[in-house]
N, C-alpha and C positions, 0 to 999 in steps of 0.2 A: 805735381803729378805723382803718382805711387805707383813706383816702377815694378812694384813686388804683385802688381795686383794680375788677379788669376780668376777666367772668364771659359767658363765650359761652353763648348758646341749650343747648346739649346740656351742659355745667357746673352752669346752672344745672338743668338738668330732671336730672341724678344726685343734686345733693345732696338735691332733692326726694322724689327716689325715695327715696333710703337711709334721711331720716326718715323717710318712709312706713313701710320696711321694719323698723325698730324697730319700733313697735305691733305686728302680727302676729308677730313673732319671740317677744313677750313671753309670748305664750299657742302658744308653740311649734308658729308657723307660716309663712310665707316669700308673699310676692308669689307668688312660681313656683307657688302652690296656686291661684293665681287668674286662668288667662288667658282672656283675651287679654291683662292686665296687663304693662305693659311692665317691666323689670327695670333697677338700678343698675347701673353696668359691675361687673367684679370689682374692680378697684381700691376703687371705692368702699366692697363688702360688707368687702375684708378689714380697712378702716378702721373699721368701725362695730364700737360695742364690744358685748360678751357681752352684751346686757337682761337677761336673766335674771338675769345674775350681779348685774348694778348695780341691777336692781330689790332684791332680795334683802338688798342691803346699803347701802341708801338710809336707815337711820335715824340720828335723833338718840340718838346714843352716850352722851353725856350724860344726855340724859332715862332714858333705860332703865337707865343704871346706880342715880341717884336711885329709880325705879320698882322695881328688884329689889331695894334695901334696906327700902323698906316692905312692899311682898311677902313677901321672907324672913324678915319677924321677924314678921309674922305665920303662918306655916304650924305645924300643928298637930306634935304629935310624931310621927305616923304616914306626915303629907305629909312631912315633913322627911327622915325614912327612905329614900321612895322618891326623895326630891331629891338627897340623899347618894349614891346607888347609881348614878343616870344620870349627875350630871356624873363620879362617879368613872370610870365605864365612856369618858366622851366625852375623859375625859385623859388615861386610862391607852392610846386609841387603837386598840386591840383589838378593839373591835367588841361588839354584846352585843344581844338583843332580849326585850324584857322589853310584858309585860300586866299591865295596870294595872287592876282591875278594882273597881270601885263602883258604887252602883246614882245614881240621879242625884241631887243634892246633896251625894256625899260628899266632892266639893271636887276633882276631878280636872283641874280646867279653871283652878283654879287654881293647881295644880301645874304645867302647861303652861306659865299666862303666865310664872310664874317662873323656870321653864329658859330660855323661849324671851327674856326681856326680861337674865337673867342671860350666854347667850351672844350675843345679839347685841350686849350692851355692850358687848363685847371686839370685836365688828369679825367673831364667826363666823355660817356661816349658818342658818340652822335653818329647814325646812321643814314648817311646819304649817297649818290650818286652812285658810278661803278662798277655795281652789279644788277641786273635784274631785278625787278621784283618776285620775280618767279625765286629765283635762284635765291636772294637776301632773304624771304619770307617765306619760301616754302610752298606757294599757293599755287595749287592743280592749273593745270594750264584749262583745263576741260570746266570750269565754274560753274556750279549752280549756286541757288540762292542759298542753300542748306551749309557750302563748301567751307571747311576749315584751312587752315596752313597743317599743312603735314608736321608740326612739331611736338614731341611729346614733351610733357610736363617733368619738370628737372631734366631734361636735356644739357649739352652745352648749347645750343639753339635757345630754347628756355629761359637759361641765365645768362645770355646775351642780352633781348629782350628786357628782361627784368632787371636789368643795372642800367638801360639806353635811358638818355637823357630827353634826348630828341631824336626824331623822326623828320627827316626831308624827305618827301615825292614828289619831286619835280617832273612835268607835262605829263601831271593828273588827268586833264578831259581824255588823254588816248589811252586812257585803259578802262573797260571793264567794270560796271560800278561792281559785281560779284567779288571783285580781287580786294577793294575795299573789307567792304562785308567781312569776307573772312578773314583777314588781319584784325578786326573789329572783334568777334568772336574770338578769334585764338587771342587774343590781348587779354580780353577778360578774364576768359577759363585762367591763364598763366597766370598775372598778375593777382584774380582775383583768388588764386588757390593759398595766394601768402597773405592776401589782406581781402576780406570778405566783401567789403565795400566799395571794392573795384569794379566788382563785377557791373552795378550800376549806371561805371563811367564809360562813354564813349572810349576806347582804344583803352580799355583796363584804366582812365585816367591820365593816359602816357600823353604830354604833350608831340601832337603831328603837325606839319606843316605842309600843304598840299600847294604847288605851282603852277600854274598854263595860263593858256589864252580858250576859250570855247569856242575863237572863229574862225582855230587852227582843227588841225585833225580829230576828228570825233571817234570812238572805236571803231575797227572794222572787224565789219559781221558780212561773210562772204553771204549775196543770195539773200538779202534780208530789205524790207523796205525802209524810205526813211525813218518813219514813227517811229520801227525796231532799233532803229542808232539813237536817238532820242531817248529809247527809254533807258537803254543801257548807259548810258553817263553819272558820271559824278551826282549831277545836278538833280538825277532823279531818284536817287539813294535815299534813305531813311537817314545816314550821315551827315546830307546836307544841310537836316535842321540845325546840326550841330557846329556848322562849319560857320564861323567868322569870319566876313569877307570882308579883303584887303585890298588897296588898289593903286598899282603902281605908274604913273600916264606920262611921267616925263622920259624923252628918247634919251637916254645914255650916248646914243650914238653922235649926237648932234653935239655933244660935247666933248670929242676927244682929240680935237685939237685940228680937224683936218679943213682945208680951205672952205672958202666962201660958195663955192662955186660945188665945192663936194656935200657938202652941209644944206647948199641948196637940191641936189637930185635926191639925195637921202630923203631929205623932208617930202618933196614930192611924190616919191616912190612909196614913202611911208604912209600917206594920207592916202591915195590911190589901195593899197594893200587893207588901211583899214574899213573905207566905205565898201570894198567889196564883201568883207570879213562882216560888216555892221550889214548886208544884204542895199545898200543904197545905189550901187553900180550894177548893169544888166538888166536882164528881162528872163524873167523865169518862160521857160518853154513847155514844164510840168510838172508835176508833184518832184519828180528828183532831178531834175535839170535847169541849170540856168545859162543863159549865152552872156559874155564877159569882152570885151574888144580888148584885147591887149593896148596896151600903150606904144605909141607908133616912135620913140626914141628907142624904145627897149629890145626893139626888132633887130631883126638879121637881113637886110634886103638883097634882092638878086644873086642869089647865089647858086653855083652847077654842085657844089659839094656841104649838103649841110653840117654835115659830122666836121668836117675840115674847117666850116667858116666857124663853128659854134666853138669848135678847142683854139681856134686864134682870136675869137672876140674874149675870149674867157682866161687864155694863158697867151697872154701877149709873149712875143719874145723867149718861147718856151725854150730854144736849144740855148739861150744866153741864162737862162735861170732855172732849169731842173733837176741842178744839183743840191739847188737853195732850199732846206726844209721849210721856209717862213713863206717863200712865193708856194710852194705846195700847200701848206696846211690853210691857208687862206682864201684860196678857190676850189670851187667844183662842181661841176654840170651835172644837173638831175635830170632824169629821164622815169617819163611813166611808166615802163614795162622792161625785165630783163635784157629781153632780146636788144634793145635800144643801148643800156647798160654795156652789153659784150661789145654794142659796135665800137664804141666811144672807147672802152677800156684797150681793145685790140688797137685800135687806130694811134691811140696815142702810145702804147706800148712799142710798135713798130717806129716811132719816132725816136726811142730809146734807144741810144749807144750801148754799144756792149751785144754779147749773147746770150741769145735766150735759152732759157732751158723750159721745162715740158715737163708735168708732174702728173700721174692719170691718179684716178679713184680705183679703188676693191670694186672688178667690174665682173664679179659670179656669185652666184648662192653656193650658201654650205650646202657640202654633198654629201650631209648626214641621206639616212636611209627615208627619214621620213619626209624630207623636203628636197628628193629625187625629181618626184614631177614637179615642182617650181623651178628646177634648176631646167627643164626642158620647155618651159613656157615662157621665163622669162629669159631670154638670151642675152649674151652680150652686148648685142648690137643695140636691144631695146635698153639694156639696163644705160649703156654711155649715151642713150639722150634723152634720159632724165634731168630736168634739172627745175627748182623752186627756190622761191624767198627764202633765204638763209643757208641755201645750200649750194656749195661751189659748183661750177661745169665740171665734168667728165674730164675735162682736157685744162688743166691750169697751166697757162704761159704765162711766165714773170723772168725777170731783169733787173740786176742789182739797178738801183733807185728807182725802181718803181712803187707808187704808195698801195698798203693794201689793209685791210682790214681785220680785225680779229670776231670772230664768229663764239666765240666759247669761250668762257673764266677760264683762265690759265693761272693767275696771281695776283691779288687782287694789293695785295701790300708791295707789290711792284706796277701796279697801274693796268696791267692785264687781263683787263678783261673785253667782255664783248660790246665792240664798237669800237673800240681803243684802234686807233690811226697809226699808221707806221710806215718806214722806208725802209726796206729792202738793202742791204748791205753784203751781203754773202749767200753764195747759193750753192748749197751740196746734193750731192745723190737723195739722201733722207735728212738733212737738215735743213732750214731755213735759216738764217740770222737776220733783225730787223732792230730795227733802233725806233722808240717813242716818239713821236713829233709834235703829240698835242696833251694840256689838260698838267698836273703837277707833277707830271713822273715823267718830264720830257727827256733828254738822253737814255733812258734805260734802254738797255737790252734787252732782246728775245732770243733765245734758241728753240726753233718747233719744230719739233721729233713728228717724223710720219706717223702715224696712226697707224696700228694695224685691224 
């Protein structure tokens, strides 16, 4: 260190700046998105290096090589298959886009880590899980067929892209064939701006790897009929001529060790799940309706409180094990509609030792001059019951070990992003603290700063 060294006022507020400006670059975005925010000189941005790229290729090479050897002697004949086919495709260089289709347990995710912990041993990068596709790619959430990825040519975005190895999209069928599309388009233009003859190739030539089931969730298109979910899929993309299908039918699940008697309701529940998915179970009532009999073991019978019987058929013994991250991260009751959501999250919160604390939302319009009369139309009262998919209540109640969700990239090189599953450890005025509980970043921590 050089003790002697000497750092003026405006020196020191660039080099400030410039690591500020890594964090937002990482989730490909820039200060300049945020003013009145002041800016690093140029010198300083053309010193700061690609995050994306150094996030990307921040692993222990060693681990992951050790990690792809126990992986690959385990994968089954079938996985092996399609493993052989992608790295062949990722060295032969050529480009290739291939659908990998199983319904869920048939080990597809295991197939992933293995490409992805196989090329990143080597120092390549591969682009999967995480984050969004919105967010990783850039692509308008609003799509038409016209719609690019918002990334400009030599960006760090850009020369992400153009060094990626591979591309995973795992449960392809629930999005959008437009979202495709434009990743397709912006692959080209980028790709093909340094090699002409990309242009040509599906995804600039870049080998992709597309995963689902079709007899799981199809996109939703609020207000739209069937035919309109139909045409928006995968399947009816211009990409799909391009798509290599693979097919993976054996249950992983049946295989991991667990009794005769567990291996036998799996099995049963699994083949039940898929004649209904194959349309073989029911009786259609309409063009968008079908009636389904549930299975009469898998019910809940006679019960005065169903919220109460469905969290003790589902978390047996919950006051002997709710401290246990592993009984949490391995169960959880879905409900069709929010409201259903809050009863279930409040009921079982109230079961929670400890006290609770009470977080509200920003519940007033700015009372700039020009959005005076919105601040007297929409009121408080209206603004706190508000509430939608993706977006918290009015009124957040939480309790250290309660599990809860992450809503928005936070860090992506610390496993932080949206989805990412957590418990609740510490609770302050304007902090949160949670610890990771699922997925390769488990122990991490979180500190989440209120918003303003």
């Amino acid at each position: 260190m050089c003790l002697d060294l000497q750092l003026d006022d405006d020196r020191v507020k660039d080099m400030a700046l410039a690591e500020i400006e890594k964090n937002p670059r990482s989730n490909g975005r820039s200060l300049a998105d945020y003013p009145p925010m002041p800016l690093p000189n140029d010198t300083m941005l053309c010193n700061t290096d690609n995050v994306l790229m150094s996030e990307e290729l921040n692993y222990d090479r060693e681990f992951l090589r050790t990690q792809h050897s126990q992986l690959f002697s385990s994968l089954t004949s079938g996985q092996r298959n399609i493993y052989d086919m992608i790295i062949d495709a990722v060295n032969r260089s050529e480009g290739g886009v291939f659908f990998v289709n199983g319904f869920g347990g048939s080990g597809k995710t295991f197939v992933w880590n293995t490409l992805t912990a196989e090329l990143r041993g080597w120092g390549e990068i591969v682009l999967t899980g995480g984050r969004t596709t919105h967010s990783r790619f850039v692509i308008p959430l609003d799509s038409t067929e016209s719609s690019t990825c918002n990334i400009m040519q030599c960006s760090d975005h850009a020369n992400l892209l153009l060094h990626t190895k591979l591309i995973i999209w795992d449960e392809a069928p629930m999005a959008h064939r437009y979202y495709f599309e434009a990743l397709d388009m912006s692959l080209r233009d980028i790709i093909g701006y340094h090699n002409p003859e990309c242009y040509k190739k599906p995804f600039g030539g870049k080998v992709i790897v597309f995963g689902g089931d079709f007899r799981q969730i199809l996109p939703v298109i609020p207000k739209c009929f069937h035919q309109d979910i139909l045409l928006s899929s995968l399947n009816s993309s211009y990409i799909w001529d391009s798509c290599k299908l693979l097919t993976l039918t054996k249950n992983m699940r049946l295989c991991s060790g667990s009794s005769d008697s567990e291996n036998q309701a799996i099995y049963k529940f699994l083949e039940w799940i898929l004649k209904i998915g194959n349309g073989l179970i029911g009786y259609v009532l309409n063009e968008e309706e079908s009636h389904i009999t549930i299975l009469e073991d898998i019910l809940i019978h006679d019960v005065q409180d169903p919220i109460d019987a469905i969290v003790k058929s589902t978390y047996p013994s919950f006051m002997d094990n709710y401290d246990k991250h592993a009984y949490i991260r391995d169960r959880a009751v879905l409900a069709p509609s929010l409201d259903d959501v809050a009863s279930v999250n409040n009921y079982m919160l109230s079961l929670l030792p400890g006290e609770e604390s009470t977080y509200l939302s920003s519940d007033s319009i700015c009372t700039q001059d020009q959005e005076y009369e919105l601040s007297n139309i929409y009121t408080t009262e209206f603004l706190n019951t508000i509430s939608g998919s993706g977006l918290p209540y009015h009124e957040l109640k939480l309790k250290v070990g309660a599990p809860v969700m992450l809503l928005r990239n936070i860090d992506k090189s610390m496993g932080l992003c949206n989805g990412t599953c957590l418990i609740i450890t510490r609770l302050c005025n304007h902090v949160v603290e949670a610890v990771v509980i699922f997925g390769s970043n488990v122990d991490n921590s979180l500190l989440s700063y209120r918003l303003q």
